[in-house]
N, C-alpha and C positions, 0 to 999 in steps of 0.2 A: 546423593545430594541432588534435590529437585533444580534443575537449570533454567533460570527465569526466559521468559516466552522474547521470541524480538522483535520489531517490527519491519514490514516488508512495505514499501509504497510504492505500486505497479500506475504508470503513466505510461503513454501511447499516443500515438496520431488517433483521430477516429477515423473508424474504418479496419483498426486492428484485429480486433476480437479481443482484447486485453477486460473487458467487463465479464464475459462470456469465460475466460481466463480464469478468473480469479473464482469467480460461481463456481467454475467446478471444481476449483481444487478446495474450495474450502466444503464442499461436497463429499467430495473425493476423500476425504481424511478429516473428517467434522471432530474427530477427538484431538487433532491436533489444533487446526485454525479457527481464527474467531475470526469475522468479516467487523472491523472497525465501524460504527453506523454515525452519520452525521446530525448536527443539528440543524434545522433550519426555520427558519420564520415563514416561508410560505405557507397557505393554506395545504393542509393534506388531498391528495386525491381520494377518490371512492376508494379506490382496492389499497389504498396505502395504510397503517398502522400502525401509530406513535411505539418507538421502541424495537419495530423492526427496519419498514425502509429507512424512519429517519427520525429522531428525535423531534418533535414539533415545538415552538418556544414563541412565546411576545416576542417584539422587538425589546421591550424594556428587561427581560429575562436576559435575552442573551446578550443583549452591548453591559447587563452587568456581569454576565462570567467574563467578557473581554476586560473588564476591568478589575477583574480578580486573577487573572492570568490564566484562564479557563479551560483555552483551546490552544492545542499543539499549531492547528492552523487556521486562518478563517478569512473571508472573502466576501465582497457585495456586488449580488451578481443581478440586473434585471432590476432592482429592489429590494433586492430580499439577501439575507444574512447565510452565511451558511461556514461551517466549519467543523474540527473534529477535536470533538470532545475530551480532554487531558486524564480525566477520572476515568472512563468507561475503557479508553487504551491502557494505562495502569494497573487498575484492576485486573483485564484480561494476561497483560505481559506476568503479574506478580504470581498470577495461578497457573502460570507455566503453559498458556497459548501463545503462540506466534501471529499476529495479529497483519491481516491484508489489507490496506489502505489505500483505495484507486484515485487519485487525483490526478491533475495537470501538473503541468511541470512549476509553474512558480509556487504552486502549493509545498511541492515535494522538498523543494530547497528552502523555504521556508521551517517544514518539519526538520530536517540534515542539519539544520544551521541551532533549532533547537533543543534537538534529539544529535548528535554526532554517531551513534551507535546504528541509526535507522538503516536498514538496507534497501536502496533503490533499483527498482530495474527498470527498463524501457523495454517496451513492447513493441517491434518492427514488423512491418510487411516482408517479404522477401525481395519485393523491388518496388518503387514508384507509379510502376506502372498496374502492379498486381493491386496496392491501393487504392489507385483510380477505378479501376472496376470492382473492387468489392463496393466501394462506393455507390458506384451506377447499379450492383445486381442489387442494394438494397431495394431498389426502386420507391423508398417515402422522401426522398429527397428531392428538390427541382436543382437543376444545373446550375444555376447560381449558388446554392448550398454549396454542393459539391468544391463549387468552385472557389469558394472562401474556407472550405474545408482544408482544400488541398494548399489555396494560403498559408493558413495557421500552420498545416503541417512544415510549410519550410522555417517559419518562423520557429516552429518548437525543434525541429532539426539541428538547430543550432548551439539548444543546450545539453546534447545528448552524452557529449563527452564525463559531462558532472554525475552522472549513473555510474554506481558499480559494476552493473552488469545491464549486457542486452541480450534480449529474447528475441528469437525470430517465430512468429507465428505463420510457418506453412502445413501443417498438419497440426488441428487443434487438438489431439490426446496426445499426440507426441510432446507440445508445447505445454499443456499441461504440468504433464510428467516431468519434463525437464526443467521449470518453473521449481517444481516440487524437489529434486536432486539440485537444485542451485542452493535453492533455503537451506538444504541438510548439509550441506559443503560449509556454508558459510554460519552455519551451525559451531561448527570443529575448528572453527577458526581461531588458536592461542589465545588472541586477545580478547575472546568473549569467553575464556573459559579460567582465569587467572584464581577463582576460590579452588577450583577443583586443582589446578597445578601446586597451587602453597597447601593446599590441603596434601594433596600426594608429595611433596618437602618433606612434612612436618612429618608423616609416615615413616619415610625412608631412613629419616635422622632419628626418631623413637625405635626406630626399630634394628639400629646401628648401637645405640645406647644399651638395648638390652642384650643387643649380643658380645659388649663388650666387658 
C-alpha cells in the first residue's frame, strides 16, 4: 500500500543554514522529496524560471486563487504577493513525495492551523553567539542588518515551542542527515499510518475465520 507523501515546513533564524538544509536533502534523496515552489507576483530575475524558483502570476491571477481558497499559505511582502500553492503540494503528497516547505514562522502556523498533519521543525544555531557570527562571516550584510536580524531572531524565538521538533545546525551533513532520520521517524508514527493498521485487522480476522 502506497503511503501518501507528508509535509515538512523547515523555519529558522537567518543565519541558520536551514535554506542550504533543505537543498541538500532534497538533493540528497530526489526520489523521495519534492521542494514545494511558491507563487509570486514580482517580476522574475534573469537566472529565475517560472515553475522552478517560483511560480510568476498577475496580481489579478493570484488575489483570484486567494479567493478560491488557493493557497495553503500566503503573504504581502514589499508589494508583492507571495504564497504556497494548495494544487502543486497535493499533487506532490497524493504521488507519495514528502514535500519541503521553508518559510517563517507565522507562515508555518498558518499551514499547522490548515493542514494539522504538517510537520514542523526549527532550525537553530548551536548558541546565539555562533549566530551572530555566522552572520558577520557572511560579509553581504552591513551591521545594521545584522542587527535587525538578530532582532527578529528574538522575536521568532518566542514561537519555537509550537514546532514538533528542533534541529540543531552545527555540522551541516550531520544536520542534513538528521533532518532526513527525523521525517522517517515521524513517518512511523500510528497515527499517520491508520489504512495500513485496519488493513492489517481486517487480515488477522480473515485469517482467524479461515482457520476456523
Amino acid at each position: 500500500m502506497k503511503q501518501k507523501g507528508i509535509l515538512i515546513v523547515v523555519s529558522g533564524f537567518a543565519g541558520t543554514g536551514k535554506s542550504t538544509v533543505v537543498k541538500m536533502l532534497a538533493e540528497k534523496y530526489s526520489e523521495q522529496y519534492a521542494l514545494s515552489i511558491s507563487m509570486t507576483t514580482r517580476e522574475p530575475r534573469k537566472y529565475e524560471t517560472h515553475g522552478v524558483e517560483y511560480f510568476f502570476s498577475t496580481k489579478e491571477e493570484f488575489e483570484r486563487t486567494i479567493a478560491e481558497d488557493g493557497f495553503i499559505e500566503h503573504a504581502c511582502y514589499i508589494g508583492n504577493y507571495y504564497g504556497t500553492p494548495r494544487k502543486y503540494v497535493e499533487e506532490q503528497l497524493e504521488a507519495g513525495k514528502d514535500v519541503l516547505l521553508e518559510i517563517e514562522i507565522q507562515g508555518a502556523l498558518q499551514v499547522k492551523e490548515k493542514l494539522p498533519d504538517t510537520m514542523l521543525v526549527f532550525v537553530m544555531p548551536p548558541s546565539a553567539e555562533i549566530l551572530f557570527n555566522r552572520l558577520k562571516g557572511r560579509g553581504t550584510e552591513t551591521d545594521d542588518v545584522i542587527r535587525k536580524r538578530m532582532l527578529r531572531a528574538v522575536e521568532e524565538s518566542q514561537g519555537i515551542e509550537q514546532y514538533d521538533y528542533i534541529l540543531v545546525n552545527d555540522d551541516l551533513d550531520v544536520c542534513v542527515e538528521g533532518l532526513h532520520q527525523m521525517i522517517q521517524s515521524e513517518k512511523l508514527r500510528a497515527s499517520r499510518n491508520i489504512p495500513f493498521i485496519e488493513n492489517m485487522r481486517k487480515e488477522l480476522v480473515d485469517l482467524k475465520k479461515g482457520e476456523v
